[in-house]
RODO-2510 file (C-alpha; in nm, 4 decimals, decimal comma):
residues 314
     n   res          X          Y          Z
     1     x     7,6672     9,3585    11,6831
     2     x     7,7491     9,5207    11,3437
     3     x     7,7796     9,2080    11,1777
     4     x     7,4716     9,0326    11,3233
     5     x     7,2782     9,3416    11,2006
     6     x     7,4691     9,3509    10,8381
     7     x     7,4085     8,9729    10,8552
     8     x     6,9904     8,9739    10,9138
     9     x     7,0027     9,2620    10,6412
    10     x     7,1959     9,0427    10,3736
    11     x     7,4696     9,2960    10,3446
    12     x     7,8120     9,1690    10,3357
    13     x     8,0921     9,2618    10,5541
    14     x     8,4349     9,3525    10,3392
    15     x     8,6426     9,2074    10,6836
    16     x     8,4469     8,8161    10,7123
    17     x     8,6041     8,5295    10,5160
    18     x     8,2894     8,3221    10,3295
    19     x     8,2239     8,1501    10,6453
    20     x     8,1237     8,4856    10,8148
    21     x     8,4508     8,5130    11,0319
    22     x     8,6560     8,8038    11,1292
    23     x     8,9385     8,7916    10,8874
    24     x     9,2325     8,9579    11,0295
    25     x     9,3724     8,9973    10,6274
    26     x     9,0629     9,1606    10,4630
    27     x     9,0216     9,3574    10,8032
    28     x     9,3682     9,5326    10,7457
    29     x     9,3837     9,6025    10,3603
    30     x     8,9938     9,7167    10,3958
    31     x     9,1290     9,9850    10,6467
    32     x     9,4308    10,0525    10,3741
    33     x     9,1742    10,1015    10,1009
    34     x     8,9259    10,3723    10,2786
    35     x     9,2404    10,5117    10,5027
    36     x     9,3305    10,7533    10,2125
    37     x     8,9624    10,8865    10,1024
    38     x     8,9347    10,9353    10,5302
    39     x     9,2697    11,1423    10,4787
    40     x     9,1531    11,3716    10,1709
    41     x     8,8414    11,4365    10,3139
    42     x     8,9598    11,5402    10,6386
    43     x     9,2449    11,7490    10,4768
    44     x     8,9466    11,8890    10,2552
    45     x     8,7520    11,9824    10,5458
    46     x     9,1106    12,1390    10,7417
    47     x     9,1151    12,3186    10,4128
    48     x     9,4781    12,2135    10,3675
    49     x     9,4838    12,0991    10,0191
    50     x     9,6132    12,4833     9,8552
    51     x     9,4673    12,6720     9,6839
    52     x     9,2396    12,4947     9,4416
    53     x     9,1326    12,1468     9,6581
    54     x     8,8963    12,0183     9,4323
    55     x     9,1918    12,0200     9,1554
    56     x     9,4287    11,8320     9,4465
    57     x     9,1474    11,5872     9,5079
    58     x     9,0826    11,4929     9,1716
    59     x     9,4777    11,4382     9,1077
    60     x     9,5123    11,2051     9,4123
    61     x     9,1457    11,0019     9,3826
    62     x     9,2971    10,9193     9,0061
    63     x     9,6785    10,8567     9,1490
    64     x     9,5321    10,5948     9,4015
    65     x     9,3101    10,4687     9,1367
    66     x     9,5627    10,3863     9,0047
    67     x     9,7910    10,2157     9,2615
    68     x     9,5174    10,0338     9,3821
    69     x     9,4971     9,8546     9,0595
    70     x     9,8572     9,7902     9,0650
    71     x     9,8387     9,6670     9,4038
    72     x     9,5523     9,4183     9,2796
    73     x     9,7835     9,3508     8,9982
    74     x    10,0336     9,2217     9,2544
    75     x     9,7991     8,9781     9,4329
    76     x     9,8885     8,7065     9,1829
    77     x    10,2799     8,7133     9,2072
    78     x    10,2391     8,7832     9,5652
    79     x    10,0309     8,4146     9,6205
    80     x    10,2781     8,2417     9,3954
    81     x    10,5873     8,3250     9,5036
    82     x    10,5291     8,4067     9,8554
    83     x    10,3292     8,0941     9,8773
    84     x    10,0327     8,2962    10,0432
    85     x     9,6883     8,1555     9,9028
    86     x     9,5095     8,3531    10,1597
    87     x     9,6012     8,7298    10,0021
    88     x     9,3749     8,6374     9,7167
    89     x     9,0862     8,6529     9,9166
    90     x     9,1477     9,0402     9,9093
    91     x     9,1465     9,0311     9,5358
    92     x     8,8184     9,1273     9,4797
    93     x     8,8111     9,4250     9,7232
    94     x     9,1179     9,5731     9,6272
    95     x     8,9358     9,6021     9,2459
    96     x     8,6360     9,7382     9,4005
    97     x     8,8612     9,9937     9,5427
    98     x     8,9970    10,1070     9,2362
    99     x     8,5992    10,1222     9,0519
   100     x     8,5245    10,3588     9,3700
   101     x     8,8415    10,5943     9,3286
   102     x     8,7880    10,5836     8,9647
   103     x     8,4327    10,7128     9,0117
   104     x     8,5219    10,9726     9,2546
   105     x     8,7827    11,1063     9,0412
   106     x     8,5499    11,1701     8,7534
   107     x     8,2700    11,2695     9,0025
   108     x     8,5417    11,5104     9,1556
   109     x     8,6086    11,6563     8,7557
   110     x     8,2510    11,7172     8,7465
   111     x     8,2488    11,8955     9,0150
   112     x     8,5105    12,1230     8,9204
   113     x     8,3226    12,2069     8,6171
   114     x     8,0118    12,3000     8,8150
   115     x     7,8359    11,9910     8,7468
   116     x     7,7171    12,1522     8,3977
   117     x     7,7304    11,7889     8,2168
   118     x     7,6952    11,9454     7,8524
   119     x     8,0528    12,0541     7,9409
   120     x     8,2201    11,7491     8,0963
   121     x     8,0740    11,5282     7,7644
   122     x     8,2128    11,7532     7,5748
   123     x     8,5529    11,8306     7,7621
   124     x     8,5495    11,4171     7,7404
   125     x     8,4988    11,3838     7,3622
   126     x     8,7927    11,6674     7,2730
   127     x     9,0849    11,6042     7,5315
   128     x     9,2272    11,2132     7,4346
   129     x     9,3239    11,1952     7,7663
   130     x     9,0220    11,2402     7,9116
   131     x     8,8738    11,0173     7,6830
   132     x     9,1175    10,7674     7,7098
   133     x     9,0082    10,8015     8,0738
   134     x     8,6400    10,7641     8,0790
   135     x     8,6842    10,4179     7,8160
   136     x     8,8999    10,3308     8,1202
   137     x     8,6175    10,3988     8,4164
   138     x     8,3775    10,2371     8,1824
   139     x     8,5811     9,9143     8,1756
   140     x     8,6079     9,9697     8,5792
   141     x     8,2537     9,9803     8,5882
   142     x     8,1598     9,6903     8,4127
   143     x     8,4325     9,4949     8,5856
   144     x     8,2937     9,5820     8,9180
   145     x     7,9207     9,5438     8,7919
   146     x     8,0207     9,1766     8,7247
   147     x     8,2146     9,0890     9,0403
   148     x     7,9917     8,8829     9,2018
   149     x     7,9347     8,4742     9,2467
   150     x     7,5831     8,5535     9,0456
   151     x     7,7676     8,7523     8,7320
   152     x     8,0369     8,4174     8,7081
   153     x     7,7142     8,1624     8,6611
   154     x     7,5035     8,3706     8,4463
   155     x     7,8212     8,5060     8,1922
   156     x     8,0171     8,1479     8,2339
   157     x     8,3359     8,1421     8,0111
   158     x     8,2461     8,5458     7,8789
   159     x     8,3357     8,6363     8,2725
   160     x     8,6321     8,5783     8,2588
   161     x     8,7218     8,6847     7,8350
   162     x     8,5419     9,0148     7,9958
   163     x     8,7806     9,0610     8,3034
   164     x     9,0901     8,9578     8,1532
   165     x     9,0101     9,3222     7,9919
   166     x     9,1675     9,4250     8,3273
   167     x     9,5291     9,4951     8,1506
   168     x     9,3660     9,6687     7,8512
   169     x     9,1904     9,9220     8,1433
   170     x     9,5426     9,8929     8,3046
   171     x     9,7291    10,0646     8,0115
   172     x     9,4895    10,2698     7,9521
   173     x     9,4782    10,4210     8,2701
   174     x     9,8572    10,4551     8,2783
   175     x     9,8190    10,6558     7,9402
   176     x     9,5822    10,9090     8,0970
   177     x     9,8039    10,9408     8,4180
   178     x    10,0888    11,0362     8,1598
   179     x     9,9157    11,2706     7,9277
   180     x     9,7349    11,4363     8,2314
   181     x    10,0985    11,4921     8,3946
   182     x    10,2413    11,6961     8,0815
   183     x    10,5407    11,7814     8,2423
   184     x    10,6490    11,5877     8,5462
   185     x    10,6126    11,2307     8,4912
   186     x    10,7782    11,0873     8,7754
   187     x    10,5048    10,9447     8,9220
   188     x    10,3528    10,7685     8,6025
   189     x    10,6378    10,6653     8,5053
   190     x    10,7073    10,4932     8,8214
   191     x    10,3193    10,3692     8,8308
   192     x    10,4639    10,2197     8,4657
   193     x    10,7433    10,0671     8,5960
   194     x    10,5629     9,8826     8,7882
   195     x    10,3018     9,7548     8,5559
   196     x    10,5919     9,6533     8,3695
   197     x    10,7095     9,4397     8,6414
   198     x    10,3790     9,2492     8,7297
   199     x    10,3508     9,1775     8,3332
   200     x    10,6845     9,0484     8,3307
   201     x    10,5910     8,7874     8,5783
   202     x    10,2840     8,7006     8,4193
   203     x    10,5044     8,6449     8,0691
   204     x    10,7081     8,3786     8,2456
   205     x    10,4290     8,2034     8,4339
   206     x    10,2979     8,1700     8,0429
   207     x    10,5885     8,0631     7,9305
   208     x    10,6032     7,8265     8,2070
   209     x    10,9766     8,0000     8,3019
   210     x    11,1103     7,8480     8,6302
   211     x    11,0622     8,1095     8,8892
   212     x    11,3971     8,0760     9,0827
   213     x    11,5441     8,3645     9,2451
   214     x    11,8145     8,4444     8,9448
   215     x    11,5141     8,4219     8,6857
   216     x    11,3489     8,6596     8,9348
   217     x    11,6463     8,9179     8,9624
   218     x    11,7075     8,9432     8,5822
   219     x    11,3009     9,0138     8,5897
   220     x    11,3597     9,2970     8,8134
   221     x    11,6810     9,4232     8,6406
   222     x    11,5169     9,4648     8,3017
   223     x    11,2135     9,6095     8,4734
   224     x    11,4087     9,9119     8,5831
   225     x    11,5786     9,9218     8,2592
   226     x    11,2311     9,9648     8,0853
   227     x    11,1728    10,2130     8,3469
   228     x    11,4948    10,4081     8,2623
   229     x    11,4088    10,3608     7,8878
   230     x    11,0683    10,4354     7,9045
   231     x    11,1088    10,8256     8,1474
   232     x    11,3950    10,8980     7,8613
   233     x    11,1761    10,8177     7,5456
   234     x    10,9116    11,0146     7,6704
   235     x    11,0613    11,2953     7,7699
   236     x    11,2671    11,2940     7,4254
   237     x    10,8932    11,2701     7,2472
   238     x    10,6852    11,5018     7,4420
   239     x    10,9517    11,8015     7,5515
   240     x    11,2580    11,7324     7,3239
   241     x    11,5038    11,6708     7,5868
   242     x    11,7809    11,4557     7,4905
   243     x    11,7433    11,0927     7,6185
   244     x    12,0774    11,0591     7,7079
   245     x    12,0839    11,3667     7,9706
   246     x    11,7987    11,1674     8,1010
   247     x    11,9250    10,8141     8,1196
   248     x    12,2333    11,0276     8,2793
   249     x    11,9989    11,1524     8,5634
   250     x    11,9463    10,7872     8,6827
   251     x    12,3424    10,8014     8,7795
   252     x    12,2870    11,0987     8,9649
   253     x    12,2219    11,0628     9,3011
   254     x    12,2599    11,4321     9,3992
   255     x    11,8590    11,4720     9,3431
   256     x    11,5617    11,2790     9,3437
   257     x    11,5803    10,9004     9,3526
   258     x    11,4376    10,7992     9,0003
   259     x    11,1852    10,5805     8,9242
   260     x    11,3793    10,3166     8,7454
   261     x    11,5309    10,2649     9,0692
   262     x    11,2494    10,2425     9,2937
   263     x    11,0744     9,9555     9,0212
   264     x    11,4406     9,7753     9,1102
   265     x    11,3931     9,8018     9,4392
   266     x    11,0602     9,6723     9,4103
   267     x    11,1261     9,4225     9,1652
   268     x    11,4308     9,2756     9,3920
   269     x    11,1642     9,1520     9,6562
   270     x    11,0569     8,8790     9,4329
   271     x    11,3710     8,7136     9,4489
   272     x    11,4585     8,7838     9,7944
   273     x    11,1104     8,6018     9,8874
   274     x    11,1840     8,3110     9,6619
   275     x    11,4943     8,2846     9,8468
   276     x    11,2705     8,2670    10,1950
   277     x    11,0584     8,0620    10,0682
   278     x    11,2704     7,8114     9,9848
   279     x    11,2882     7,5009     9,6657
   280     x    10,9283     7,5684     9,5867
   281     x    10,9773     7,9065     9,4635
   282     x    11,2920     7,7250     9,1785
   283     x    11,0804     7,5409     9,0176
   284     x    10,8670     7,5633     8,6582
   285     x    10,4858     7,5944     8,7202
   286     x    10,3355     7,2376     8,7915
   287     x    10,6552     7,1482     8,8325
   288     x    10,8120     6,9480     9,2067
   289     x    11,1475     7,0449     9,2968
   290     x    11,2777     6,6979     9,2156
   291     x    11,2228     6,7784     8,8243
   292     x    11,0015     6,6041     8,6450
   293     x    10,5865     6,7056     8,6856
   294     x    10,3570     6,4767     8,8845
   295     x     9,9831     6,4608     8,9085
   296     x     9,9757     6,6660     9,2298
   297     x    10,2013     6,8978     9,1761
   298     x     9,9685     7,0242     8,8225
   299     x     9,6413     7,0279     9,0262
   300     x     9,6897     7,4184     9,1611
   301     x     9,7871     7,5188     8,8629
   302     x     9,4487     7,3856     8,6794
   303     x     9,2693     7,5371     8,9454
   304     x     9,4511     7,8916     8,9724
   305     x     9,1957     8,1675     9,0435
   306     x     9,1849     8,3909     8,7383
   307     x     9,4617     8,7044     8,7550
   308     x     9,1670     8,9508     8,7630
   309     x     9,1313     9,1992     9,0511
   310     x     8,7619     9,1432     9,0855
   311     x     8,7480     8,7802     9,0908
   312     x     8,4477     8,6710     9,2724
   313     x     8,6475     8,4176     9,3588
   314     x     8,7737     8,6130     9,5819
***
């Protein structure tokens, strides 16, 4: 009944495929995407978010902000390697997602400072981070502004130069997760880590660097270097702890897991799957498994949906 009515009213359902069907797919990562704003607000209303919710909310609307856009990140490697063309059709939800967390958490910040707007501008234009922040939500905006079938006619070839900005918002964001953390950085660093992964891939499918499983481990072994690397050089920069005492902590398994070795963890799926997946996963982009490139095997790659999370295509 709900999606007769949404149907006569033009609205589209997130959970129907193009052809107006129940898509099992978009049905589960639609409930994953609202599932934590359901959680905050009911924790929010249980009033079990401490002693200063508003300042909990707006630290978890920006954290899944952010891991939303890794997760959309991911839906490229995640087709290719897994050999799973139907995941992008989430694509476009997933950066939705992060536009509508991103908003929150500045709505949230507003909110905190009594909606008196003379103050967040200005709170905006003398904290970097929370500049660096709002350049980010405008690039959300506009991204999500231009997700649709009608923004890819009218902007032709300026679509996508405008949502390949989608790693510029990327790094920004991670930079206003760090600066915003001062003193713990686990979690952006982690976030980083990450980031660091998916870009990795994305350097060998320009490269055109056969995705085989070893090419794959060695991807996720220098990933959680970078992650190791990265926690130690900025806690040597911002608090002036040695970087060796923290490149020690990853061998020290007494305490918290570090983040270096939950991006290896992470990063060791992609070769596992290749593995799974069998031959196709060994071989250079456009490339058969027998060696050398036929017609066929090129005609995906000419048509491979752009790596932005709000593809229309979608």
């Amino acid at each position: 009944m709900i999606d007769r009515l949404a149907g006569s009213l033009g609205i589209p359902l997130p959970w129907l495929d193009r052809a107006g069907r129940l898509s099992w797919l978009k049905l589960a990562v639609f409930a994953g995407c609202v599932a934590p704003a359901l959680y905050l607000a009911a924790a929010y209303r249980l009033d079990a978010l401490g002693a200063k919710p508003i300042t909990a909310l707006i630290h978890a609307t920006g954290e899944w902000a952010v891991r939303f856009l890794l997760f959309s990140l991911a839906i490229s490697p995640l087709r290719r390697i897994a050999d799973w063309p139907k995941v992008i059709g989430v694509r476009r939800m997933l950066g939705i997602t992060v536009m509508a967390y991103a908003v929150a958490h500045l709505t949230l910040y507003a909110v905190d400072q009594n909606l008196i707007l003379t103050k967040v501008v200005s709170e905006i234009a003398l904290r970097l981070y929370l500049t660096i922040g709002f350049v980010a939500l405008i690039g959300l905006i506009a991204l999500g502004l231009t997700s649709t079938d009608a923004a890819l006619r009218n902007l032709g070839p300026n679509w996508h130069r405008l949502h390949r900005l989608v790693y510029t918002i990327a790094v920004l964001a991670l930079a206003h997760d760090f600066l915003q953390s001062k003193i713990d950085v686990t979690d952006p660093v982690f976030s980083a880590g990450l980031f660091l992964l998916l870009m990795g891939w994305r350097v060998m499918r320009r490269f055109k660097w056969p995705e085989r499983p070893w090419s794959l481990l060695l991807l996720a072994i220098l990933a959680g270097l970078a992650t190791a690397g990265l926690e130690a050089a900025w806690y040597g920069l911002a608090s002036g702890v040695p970087a060796s005492l923290v490149l020690a902590a990853n061998l020290d398994f007494s305490g918290p897991i570090r983040p270096a070795w939950w991006v290896l963890a992470i990063g060791l799926l992609l070769p596992a799957v290749a593995l799974v997946r069998g031959p196709r996963a060994r071989t250079a982009p456009g490339q058969p498994a027998g060696g050398r490139a036929s017609a066929p095997a090129r005609r995906p790659a000419a048509r491979e949906p752009v790596p932005e999370p709000l593809s229309p295509r979608a």
